[in-house]
C-alpha positions as CSV (number, residue, x, y, z in Angstrom):
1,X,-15.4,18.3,1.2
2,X,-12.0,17.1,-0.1
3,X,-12.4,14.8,-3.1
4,X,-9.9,12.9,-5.2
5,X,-12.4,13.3,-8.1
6,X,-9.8,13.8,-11.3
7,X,-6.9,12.9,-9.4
8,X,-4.3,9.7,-11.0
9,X,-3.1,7.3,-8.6
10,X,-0.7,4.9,-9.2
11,X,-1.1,1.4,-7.2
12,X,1.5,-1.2,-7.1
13,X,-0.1,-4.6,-6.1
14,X,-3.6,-3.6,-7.2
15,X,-4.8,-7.2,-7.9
16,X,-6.3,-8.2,-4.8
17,X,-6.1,-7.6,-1.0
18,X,-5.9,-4.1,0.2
19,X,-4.0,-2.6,-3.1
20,X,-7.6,-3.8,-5.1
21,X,-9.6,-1.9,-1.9
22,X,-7.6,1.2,-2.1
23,X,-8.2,1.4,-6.1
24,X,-11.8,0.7,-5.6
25,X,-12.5,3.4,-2.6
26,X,-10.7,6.0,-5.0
27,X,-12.7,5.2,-7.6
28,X,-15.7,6.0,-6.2
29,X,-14.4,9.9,-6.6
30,X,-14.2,9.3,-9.8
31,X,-10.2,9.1,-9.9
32,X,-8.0,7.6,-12.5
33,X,-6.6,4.6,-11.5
34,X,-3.3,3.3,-12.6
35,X,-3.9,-0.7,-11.7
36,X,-0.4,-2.3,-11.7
37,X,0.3,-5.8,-10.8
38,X,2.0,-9.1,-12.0
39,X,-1.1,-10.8,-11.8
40,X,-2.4,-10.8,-15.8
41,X,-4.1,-14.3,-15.7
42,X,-6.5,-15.8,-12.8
43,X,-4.8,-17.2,-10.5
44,X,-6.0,-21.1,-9.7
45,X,-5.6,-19.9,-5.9
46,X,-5.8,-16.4,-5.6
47,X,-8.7,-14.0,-6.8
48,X,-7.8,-11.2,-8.6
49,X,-6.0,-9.9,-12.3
50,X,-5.1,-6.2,-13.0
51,X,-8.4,-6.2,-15.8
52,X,-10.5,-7.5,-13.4
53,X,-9.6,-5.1,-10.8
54,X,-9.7,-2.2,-14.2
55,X,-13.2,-3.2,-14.8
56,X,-14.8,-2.9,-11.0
57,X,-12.9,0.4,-10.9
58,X,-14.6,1.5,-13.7
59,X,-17.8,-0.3,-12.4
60,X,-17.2,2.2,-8.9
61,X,-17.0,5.5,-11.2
62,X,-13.5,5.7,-11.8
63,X,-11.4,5.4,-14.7
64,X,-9.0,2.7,-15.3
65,X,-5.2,2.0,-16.7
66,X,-4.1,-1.9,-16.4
67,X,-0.8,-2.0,-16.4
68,X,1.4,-5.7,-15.5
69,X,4.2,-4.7,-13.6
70,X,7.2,-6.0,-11.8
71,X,8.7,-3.4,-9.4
72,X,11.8,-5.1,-9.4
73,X,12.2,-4.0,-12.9
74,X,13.3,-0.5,-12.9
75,X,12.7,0.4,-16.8
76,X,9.3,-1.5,-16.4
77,X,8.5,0.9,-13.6
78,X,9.9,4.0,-15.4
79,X,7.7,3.0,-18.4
80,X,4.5,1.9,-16.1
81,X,4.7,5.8,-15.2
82,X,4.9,7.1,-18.4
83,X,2.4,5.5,-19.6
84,X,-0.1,6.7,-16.7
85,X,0.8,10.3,-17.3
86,X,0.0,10.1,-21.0
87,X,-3.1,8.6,-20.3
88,X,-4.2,11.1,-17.3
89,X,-2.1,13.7,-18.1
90,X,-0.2,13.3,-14.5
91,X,0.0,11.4,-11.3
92,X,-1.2,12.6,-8.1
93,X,-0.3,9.9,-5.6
94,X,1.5,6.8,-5.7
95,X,0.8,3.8,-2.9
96,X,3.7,1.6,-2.5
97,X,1.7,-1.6,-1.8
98,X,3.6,-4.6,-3.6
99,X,5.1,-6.8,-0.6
100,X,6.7,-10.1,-0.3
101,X,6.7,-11.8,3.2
102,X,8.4,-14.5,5.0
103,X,8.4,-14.8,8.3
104,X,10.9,-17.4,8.5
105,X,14.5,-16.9,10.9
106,X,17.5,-16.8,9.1
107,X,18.1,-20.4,8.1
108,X,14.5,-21.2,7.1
109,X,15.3,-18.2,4.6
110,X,16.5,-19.1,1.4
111,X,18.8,-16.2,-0.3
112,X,16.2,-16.0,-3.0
113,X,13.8,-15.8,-1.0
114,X,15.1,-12.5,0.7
115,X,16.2,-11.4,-2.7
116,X,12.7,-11.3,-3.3
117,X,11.8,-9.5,-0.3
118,X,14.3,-6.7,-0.5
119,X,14.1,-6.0,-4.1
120,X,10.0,-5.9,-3.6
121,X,9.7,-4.2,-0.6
122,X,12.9,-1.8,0.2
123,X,14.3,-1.6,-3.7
124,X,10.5,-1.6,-4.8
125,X,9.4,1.6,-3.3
126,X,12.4,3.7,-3.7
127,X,11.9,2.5,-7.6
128,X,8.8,3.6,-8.1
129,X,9.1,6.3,-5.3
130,X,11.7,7.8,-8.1
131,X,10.3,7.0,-10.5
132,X,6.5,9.3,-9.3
133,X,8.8,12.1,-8.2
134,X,9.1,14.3,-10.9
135,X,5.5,13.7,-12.0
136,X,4.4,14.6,-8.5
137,X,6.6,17.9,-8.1
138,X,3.7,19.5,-10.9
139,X,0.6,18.2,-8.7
140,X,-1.9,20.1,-6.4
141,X,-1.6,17.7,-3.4
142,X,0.7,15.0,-3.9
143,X,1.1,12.0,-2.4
144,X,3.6,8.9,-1.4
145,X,1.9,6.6,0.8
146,X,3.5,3.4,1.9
147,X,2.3,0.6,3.7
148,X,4.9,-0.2,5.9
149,X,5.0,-0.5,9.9
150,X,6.5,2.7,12.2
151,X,10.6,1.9,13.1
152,X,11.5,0.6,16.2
153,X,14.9,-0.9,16.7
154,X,13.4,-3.6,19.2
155,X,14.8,-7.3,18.8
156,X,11.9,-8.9,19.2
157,X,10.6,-7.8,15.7
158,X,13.5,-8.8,14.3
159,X,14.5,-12.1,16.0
160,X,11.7,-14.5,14.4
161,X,11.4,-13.1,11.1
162,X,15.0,-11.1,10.5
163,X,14.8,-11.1,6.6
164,X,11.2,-9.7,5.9
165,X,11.5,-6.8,8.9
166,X,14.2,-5.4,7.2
167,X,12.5,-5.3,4.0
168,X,9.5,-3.7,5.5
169,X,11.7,-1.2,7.7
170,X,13.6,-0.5,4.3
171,X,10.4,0.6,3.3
172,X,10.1,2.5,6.1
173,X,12.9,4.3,6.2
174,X,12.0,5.1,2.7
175,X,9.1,7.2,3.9
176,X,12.0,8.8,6.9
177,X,14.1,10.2,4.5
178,X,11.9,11.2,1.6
179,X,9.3,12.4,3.6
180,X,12.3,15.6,4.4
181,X,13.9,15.2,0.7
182,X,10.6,15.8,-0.4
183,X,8.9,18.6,2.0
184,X,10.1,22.0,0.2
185,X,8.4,20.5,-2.9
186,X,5.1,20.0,-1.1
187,X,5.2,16.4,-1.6
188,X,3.2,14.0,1.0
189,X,5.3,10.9,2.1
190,X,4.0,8.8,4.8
191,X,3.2,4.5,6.0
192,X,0.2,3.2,6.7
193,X,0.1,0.2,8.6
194,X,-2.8,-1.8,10.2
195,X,-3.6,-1.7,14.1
196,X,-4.7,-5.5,13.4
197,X,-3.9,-8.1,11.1
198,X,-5.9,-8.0,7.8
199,X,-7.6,-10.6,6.1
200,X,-5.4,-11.1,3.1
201,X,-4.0,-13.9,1.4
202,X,-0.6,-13.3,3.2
203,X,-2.4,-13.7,6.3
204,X,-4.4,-16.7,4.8
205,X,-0.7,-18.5,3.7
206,X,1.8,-17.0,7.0
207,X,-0.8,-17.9,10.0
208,X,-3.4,-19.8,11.7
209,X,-6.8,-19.7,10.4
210,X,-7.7,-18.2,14.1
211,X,-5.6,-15.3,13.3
212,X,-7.8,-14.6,10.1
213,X,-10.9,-15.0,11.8
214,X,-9.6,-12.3,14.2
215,X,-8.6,-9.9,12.0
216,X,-10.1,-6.7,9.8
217,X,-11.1,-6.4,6.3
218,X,-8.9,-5.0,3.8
219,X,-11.4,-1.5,3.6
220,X,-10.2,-0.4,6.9
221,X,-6.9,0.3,5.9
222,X,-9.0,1.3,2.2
223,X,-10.7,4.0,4.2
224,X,-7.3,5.4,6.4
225,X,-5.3,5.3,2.8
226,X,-8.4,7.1,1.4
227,X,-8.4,10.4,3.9
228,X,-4.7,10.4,3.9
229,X,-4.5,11.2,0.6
230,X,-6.5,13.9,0.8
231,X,-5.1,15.4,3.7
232,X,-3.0,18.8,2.9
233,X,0.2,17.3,1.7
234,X,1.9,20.1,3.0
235,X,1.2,19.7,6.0
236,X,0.7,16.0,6.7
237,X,3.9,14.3,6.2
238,X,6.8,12.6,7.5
239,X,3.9,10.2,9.4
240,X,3.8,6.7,10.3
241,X,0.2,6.2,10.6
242,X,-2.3,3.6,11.8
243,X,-5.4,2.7,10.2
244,X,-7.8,3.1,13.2
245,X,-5.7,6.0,14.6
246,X,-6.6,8.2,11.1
247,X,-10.2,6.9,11.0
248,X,-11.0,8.3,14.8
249,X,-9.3,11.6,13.5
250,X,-12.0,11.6,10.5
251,X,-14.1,11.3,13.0
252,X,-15.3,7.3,13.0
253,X,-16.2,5.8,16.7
254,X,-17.9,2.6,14.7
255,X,-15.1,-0.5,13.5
256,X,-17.2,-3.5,14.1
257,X,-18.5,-3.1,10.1
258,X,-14.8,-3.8,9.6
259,X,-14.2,-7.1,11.7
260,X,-14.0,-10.4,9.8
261,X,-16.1,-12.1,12.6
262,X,-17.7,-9.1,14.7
263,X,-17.3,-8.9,18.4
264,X,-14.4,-11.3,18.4
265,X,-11.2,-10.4,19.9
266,X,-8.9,-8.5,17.3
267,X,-5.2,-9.9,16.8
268,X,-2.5,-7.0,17.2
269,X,-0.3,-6.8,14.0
270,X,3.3,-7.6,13.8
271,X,5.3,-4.3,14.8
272,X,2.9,-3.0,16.9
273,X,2.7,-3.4,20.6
């Protein structure tokens, strides 16, 4: 039975949403947890600080490093790492799960607001990506997971929302190229992306409350980033894979557990058809 028990893994965006599930399922191996996030304060709106997130990974088993962190700061990042390997004595995996949205067309976009979007999302994860690397080369099984949608040069996922699909593609062809940079090393690089929307605060903010009743909960795509990572990172690269897909490869028929309302009609996520 394949276990992450030991293993470091480096979070970005651990605070809340499906960054704080993915923390907490490792945990519950008893895996070190490097929680990173901006968030150091509560939030009047939104749940969720990188010590609270710390102390229910501890709470699951695991170990905990709370670290506030800005990808967009390379030196921050560079020093985020450094400071997990000299309190774990390495890094095993690293999910690239920080993401700004706005899925606004190109006038509704202000230029800081797809600053923001490309220096999270594409600049982001080839930051910290870089940053893991070298760390990464010395583990057992290592691991780049991204949670960004599989390409597909169609206009109609670009037309509505041009900025923020080029941010998550950047992302995505992140995972493309160092997913073959990376394969002599033995290092894993793959996306994650949900089959249905998931019932986050970015789904609370971008859409109708009818699309967040109709979506999953954030441990779905918990679970998928879960046997991913312990997949043979060898072997299992280069993917672009979907939550349920993985989970019905573990061998799990049952997602109703996972539904925000169960038995309701799920809403298809953006990028998927």
């Amino acid at each position: 039975m394949s276990s992450l028990k030991g293993k470091t893994i480096f979070i970005t965006g651990a605070t809340r949403g499906i960054g704080r599930e993915i923390a907490l399922r490792c945990a519950r191996d008893r895996a070190n947890i490097v929680v990173t996030g901006k968030t150091l304060e509560p939030h009047p709106r939104l749940s969720g600080t990188i010590h609270s997130v710390a102390q229910e990974v501890e709470a699951a088993g695991g170990r905990a490093l709370a670290i506030q962190l800005d990808v967009r700061d390379a030196d921050a990042v560079a020093d985020a790492v450094k400071q997990a390997v000299g309190a774990f004595g390495g890094l095993d995996c690293l999910v690239n799960n920080a993401s700004a949205i706005s899925l606004t067309g190109t006038l509704d976009t202000p230029v800081k607001r797809l600053d923001l979007m490309l220096a999270v999302n594409l600049r982001g994860t080839f930051v910290c990506s870089q940053a893991c690397i070298p760390h990464l080369k010395k583990a057992a099984n290592p691991h780049i997971l991204t949670l960004s949608p599989p390409l597909a040069m169609s206009p109609r996922w670009f037309k509505d929302h041009v900025g923020y699909t080029v941010a998550k593609y950047g992302m995505s062809m992140c995972t493309l190229g160092m997913s073959e940079e990376l394969r002599a090393h033995g290092i894993a690089v793959n996306s994650l992306w949900p089959r249905t929307t998931i019932a986050t605060a970015a789904i609370e903010v971008n859409f109708p409350e009818a699309i967040l009743k109709a979506s999953r909960k954030p441990a779905i795509m918990a679970d998928a980033a879960y046997a991913i990572l312990n997949r043979n990172s060898r072997t299992a690269t280069g993917n672009f894979y979907i939550d349920e897909t993985v989970l019905r490869e573990e061998g799990v028929t049952e997602f109703d557990h996972y539904a925000v309302t169960p038995g309701a009609r799920l809403y298809t996520d953006l990028f998927l058809d």
